[in-house]
N, C-alpha and C positions, 0 to 999 in steps of 0.2 A: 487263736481258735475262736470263732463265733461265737461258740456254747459250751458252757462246761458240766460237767456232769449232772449238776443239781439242779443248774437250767430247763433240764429236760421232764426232771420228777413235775417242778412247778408248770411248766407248759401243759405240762398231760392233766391236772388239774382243770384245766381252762379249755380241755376238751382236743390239745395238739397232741396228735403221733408224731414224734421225731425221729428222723434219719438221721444216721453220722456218716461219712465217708469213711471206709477202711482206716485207721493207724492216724486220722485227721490231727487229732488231739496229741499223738504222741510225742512232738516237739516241744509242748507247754506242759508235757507231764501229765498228760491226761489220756492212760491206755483206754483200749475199746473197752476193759471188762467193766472199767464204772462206769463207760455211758447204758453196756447191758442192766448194770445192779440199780441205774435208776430210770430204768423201764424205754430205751431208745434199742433200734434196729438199726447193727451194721449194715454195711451196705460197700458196694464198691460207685465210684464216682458215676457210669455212666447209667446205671441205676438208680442213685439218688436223684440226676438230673430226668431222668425218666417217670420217674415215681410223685415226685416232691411236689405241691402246689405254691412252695413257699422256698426259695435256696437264700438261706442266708450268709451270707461272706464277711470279711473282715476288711477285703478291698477287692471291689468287683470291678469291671471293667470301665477304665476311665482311672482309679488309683492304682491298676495294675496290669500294665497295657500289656505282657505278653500273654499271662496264663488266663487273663481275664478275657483277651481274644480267643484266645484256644476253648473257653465255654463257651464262647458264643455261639456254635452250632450244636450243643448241647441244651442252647433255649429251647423256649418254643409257646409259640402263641398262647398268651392268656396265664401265662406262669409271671410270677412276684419274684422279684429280685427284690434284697434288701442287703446294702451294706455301704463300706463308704468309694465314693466314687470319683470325685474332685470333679463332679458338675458346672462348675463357674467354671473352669478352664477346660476338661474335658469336654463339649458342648457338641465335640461332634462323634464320641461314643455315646452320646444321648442319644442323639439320632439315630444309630445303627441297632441300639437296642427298641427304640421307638419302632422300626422298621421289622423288626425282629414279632413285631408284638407284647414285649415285655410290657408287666407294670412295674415302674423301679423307682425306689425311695434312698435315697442319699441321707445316709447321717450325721452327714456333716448339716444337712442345712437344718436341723433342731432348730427352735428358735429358744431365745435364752429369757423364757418366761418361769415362771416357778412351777407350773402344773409339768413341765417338761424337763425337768433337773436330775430328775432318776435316770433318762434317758442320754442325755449330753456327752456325747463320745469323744466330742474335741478337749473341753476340758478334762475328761479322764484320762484320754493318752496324751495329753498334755504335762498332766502329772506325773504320769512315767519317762515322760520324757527329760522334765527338769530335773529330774533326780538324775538318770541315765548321764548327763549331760556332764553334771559335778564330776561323775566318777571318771568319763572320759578326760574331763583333763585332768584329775589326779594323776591318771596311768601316762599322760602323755609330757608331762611338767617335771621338771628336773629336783624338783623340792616336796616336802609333805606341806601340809596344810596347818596344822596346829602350831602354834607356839611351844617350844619346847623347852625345859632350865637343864640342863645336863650337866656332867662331871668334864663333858668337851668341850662347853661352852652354850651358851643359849642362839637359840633357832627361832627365828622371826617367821610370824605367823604370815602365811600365803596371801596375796590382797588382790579376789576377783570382783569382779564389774561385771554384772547383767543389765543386758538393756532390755528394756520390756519388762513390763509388771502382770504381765497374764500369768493365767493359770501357769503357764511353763516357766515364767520366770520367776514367781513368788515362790513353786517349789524347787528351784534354783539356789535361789537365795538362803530359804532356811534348810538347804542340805549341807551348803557351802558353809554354812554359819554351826551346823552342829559339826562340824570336821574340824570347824577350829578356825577357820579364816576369817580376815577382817573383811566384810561385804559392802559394797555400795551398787545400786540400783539407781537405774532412771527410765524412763519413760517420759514419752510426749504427753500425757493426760497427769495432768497436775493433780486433778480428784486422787491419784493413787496412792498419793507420796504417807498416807497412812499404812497401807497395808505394807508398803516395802518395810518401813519403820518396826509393823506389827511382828515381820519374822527376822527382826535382827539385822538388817541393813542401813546405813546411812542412803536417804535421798538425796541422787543430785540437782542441786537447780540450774540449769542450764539461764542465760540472758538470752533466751529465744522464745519470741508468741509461739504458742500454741493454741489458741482460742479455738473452738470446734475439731479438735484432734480426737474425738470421742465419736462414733453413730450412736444413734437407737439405741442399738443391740450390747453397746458395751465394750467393741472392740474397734479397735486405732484405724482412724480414716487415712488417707494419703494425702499427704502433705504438696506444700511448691516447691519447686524448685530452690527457691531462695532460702528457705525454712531451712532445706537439708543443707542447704551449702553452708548457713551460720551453725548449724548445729555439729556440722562435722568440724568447725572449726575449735570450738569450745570441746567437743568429745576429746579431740585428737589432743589436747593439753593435757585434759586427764587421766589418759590413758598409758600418757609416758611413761608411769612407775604401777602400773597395775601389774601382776604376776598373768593372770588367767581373765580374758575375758567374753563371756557365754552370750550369745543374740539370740532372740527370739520373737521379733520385732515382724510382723506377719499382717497382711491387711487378706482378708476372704475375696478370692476371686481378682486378686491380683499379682504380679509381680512383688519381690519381697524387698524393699526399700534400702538402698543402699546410705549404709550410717558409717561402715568403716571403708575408707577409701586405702590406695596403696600409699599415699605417703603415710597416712596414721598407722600402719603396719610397720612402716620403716620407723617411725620412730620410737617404737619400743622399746621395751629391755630383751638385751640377747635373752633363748629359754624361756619366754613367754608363749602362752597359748590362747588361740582363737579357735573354740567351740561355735559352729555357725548354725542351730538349730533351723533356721530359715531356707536351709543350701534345697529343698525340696523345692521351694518358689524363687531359685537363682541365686538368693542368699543374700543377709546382711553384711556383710565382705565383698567389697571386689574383687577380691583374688580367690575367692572361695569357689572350690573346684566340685560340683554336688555327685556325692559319693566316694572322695578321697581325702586323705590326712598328707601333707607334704610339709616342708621345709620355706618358707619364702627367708632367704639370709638366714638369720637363726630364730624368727619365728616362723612357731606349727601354727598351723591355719588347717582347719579341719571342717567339712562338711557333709557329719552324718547323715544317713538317710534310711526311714522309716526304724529311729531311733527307740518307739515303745518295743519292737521285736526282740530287743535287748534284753528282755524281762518278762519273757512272753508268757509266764505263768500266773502273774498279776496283770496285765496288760491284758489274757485271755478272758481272768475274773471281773475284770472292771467294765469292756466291752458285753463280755458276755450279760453281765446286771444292765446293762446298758438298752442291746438288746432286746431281753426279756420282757423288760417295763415296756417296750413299742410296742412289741410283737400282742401282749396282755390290750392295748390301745386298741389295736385292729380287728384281733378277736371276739367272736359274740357269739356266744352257745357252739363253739367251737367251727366254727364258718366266720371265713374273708370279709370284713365289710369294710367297705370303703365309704367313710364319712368326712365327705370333703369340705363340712361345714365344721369339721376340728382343725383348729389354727395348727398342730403339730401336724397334721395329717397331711393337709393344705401344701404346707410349707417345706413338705420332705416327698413329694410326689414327685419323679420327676416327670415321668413317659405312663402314657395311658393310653389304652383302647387306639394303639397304630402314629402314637404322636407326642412332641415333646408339651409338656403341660402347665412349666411351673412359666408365670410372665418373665421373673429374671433371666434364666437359659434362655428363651424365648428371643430376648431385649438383647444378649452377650450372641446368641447367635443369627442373630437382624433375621429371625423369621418373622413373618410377618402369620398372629394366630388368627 
């Protein structure tokens, strides 16, 4: 859900009337009578989209191509869309909303400066996700997680591997780590190898350069060719006696980098699991199927997909904070303004006034602006 109940008291503060869609909330636990008790009008969908100057989503067209198409003649000229969209790769639902008239802001493209940290939606369902992740292969693993001393004998503690030190993988790490298992982490950006450490993981060090595996912004560039091929070689040794191991290994606005290949799946332990948080961008597994849990021999190989819905009463609050803090950005004395000389504003535009707007889409979809 977009907004949760108390989203709405504080918005009306700042001069916003809020709509809710009928029963919207009701999946995340959130009925219509709290969005009444803090001050928001139900509303049924086709009314909302009629009424609203502002429709806020969780994944509007482009991260959620059937129901996101089905709004789309529910647009209409000069109306804001805001929510997440997967604009780097969706580039031609930019268009159609461009076409549409929309103005649309993508929250995925935040930029990861500190004035904009209240708002950062990736790392938040990010964090839902790394946790979501542990538990999926608790339930899907033939063993618990803790070490155990018993009157049957002692039970050796579970030993998973994350790869990737993001936000998804660090809260990974220290889920796996409070359940009891032995954890190791790696990643290609060597700067990390403290935070893996900081939640209870051994760092791996791979014999493979990485030099510039980092942008700007903080998160993992793409590699050569040659890079992946020595690093899946060094992976695939270590991965022999792992119990469970979680990827999350992600580049914005690309395919998702292949790290585990199928022979390193064959050589496994029978009862081992491959959690592939990546399976949304084709996934960190070759053989990982996005949207299915299966058998390859006697390893699960599994690639959920939009993983924070798992949890979607925290995943609603943390969005929703998320949100709020933009939406608070845009507003002034309770009217739209679009201030394109703010880097956050700038940088999450996408479609404006009949057109796509931000350069990158622009550059990914060779228009020329």
């Amino acid at each position: 859900m977009a907004l949760i109940p108390r989203a709405c008291e504080a918005l009306g503060k700042v001069g916003v009337s809020v709509l809710i869609e009928h029963t919207a909330g009701l999946a995340a636990g959130f009925p219509d009578d709290l969005y009444v008790a803090r001050g928001a009008q139900i509303v049924g969908r086709e009314e909302l989209f009629g009424r609203a100057d502002v429709v806020a989503q969780v994944r509007s067209l482009g991260a959620n191509p059937d129901a996101g198409r089905a709004d789309l003649p529910l647009l209409r000229s000069g109306q804001t869309l805001i929510g997440m969209s997967e604009p780097l790769t969706a580039w031609s639902e930019a268009g159609e909303l461009a076409r549409a008239g929309v103005t649309s802001f993508a929250m995925e493209l935040i930029p990861r400066i500190t004035r904009a940290q209240s708002m950062d939606v990736l790392s938040a369902m990010s964090t839902i996700a790394g946790y979501e992740a542990v538990l999926l292969a608790a339930t899907a693993l033939s063993k618990i997680f803790p070490m155990l001393m018993t009157a049957a004998g002692t039970l050796a503690p579970v030993k998973v591997f994350v790869l990737g030190a993001g936000v998804a993988g660090l809260q990974a790490i220290a889920t796996a780590k409070r359940l009891g298992a032995v954890v190791s982490g790696y990643d290609v950006r060597a700067a990390v190898k403290e935070q893996v450490e900081s939640v209870g993981a051994k760092f791996v060090v791979l014999e493979v350069e990485s030099t510039g595996a980092e942008d700007k912004g903080g998160y993992a560039k793409a590699m050569g060719e040659d890079f992946y091929r020595r690093q899946a070689e060094l992976l695939g040794a270590f991965m022999k006696d792992q119990d469970v191991v979680i990827t999350t290994a992600a580049v914005p606005g690309k395919k998702a980098p292949v790290l585990i290949t199928k022979a390193m799946v064959e050589g496994m332990m029978p009862g081992s699991v491959i959690i592939d948080l990546a399976a949304e961008r084709g996934g960190n597994c070759e053989l990982t199927r996005p949207g299915e849990r299966y058998l390859h021999g006697e390893v699960t190989v599994w690639g959920p997909l939009n993983v924070p819905a798992l949890a979607p009463h925290d995943a609603s609050q943390m969005f929703s904070s998320n949100l709020t803090a933009f939406l608070k950005l845009l507003v002034k004395d309770g009217q739209l303004v679009l201030n394109r000389e703010d880097e956050i504003i700038r940088e999450t535009l996408v479609t404006h006034n009949g057109a796509i707007v931000h350069p990158r889409i622009l550059e990914l979809a060779g228009i020329q602006k």
